[in-house]
N, C-alpha and C positions, 0 to 999 in steps of 0.2 A: 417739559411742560410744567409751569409752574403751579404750587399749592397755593389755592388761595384760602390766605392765613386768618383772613376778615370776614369770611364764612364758618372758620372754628369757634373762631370772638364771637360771633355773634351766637351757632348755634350751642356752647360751653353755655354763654348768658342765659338762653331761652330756657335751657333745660335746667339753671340756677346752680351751676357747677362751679368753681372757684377751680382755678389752675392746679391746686392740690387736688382736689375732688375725680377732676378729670383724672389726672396722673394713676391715681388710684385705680379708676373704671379701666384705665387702660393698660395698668402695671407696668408704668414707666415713672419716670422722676420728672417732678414740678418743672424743674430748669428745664426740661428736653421740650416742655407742654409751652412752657415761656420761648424755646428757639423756634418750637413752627408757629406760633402765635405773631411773634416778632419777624418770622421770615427768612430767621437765618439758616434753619435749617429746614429739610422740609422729609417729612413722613413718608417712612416704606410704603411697598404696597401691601403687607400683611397689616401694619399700623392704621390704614388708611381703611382696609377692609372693615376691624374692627369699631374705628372712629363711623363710619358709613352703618353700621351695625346698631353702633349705641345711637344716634342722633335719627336712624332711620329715611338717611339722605342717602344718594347714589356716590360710589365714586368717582364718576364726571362732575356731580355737581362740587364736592370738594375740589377737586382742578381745575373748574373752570370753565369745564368741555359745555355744561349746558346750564340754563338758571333754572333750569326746572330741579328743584331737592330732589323727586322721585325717578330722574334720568327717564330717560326714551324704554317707555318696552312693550312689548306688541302682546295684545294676546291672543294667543294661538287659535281659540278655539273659533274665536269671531276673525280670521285672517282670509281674507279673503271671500266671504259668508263661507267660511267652514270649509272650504276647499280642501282634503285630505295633503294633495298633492304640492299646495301651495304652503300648507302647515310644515310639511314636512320640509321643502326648502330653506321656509323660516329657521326650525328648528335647526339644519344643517349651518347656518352661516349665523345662529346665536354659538354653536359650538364651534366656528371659528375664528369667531371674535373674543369667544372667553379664551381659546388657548393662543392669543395673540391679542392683548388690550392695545397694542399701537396700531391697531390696523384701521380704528376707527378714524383717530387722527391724519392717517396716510389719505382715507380715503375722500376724507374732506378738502384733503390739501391739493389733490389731482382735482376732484370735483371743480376747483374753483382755479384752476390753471390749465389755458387748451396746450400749453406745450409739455406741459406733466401727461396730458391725457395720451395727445401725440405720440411720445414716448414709450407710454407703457403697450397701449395700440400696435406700436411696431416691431417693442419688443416681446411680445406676447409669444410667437411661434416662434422665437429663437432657441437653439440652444443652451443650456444653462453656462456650459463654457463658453459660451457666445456672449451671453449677458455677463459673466465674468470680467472678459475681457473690455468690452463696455464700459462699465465699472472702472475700470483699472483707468482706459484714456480718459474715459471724464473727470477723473481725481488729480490727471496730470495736468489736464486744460484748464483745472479750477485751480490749482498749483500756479500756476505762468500768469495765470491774468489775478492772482494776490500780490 
């Protein structure tokens, strides 16, 4: 997923930071703050954390995931009109999604495909070496038809 590099320009600008300035805030080197600006390289996710930190943006909005600066976030207490039980689900699947940040993207990506959906639908109640296997022939089928 790429960094977008045109949301650091711009929020470096807003906050009146100069490529050195930033490098500082972030205790890295000018040149490294010039290669995600330029695209060529692109920011950890520790880097990314702290950049999301200082500018007080989310880190989907630096990637791209969403244009909202302050990302998607629920608050609990109002989820539901306060529902305990529903808070608590909430809370459950925020703590699966912080110890797996690609699941957000996974989930989008099925969302918006019925044969991704299909798929995960049938492979739901398989065995894990059952999905293994899976795995393996669709890597060969995707092999043959390159």
């Amino acid at each position: 997923m790429p960094f977008r590099a045109d949301r650091l320009v711009r929020l470096r600008k807003e906050k009146g930071l100069s490529q050195e300035g930033l490098a500082r805030e972030l205790n890295v080197s000018q040149s490294l703050i010039s290669y995600y600006e330029s695209g060529r390289k692109q920011p950890g996710y520790d880097t990314l954390a702290e950049m999301g930190r200082l500018f007080a943006v989310s880190i989907d909005y630096l990637m791209g995931l969403t244009d909202n600066p302050r990302g998607t976030h629920l608050n609990l207490k109002n989820a539901a009109g306060g529902d305990e039980e529903v808070s608590r689900e909430v809370r459950a699947l925020a703590d699966i999604i912080k110890d797996n940040p690609g699941l957000v993207q996974y989930s989008r990506e099925i969302a918006q495909r019925e044969d991704l959906q299909l798929m995960v639908r049938e492979a739901r109640n398989l065995k894990p070496e059952t999905v293994r296997k899976l795995v393996e022939v669709m890597k060969l089928i995707d092999d043959q038809e390159q």
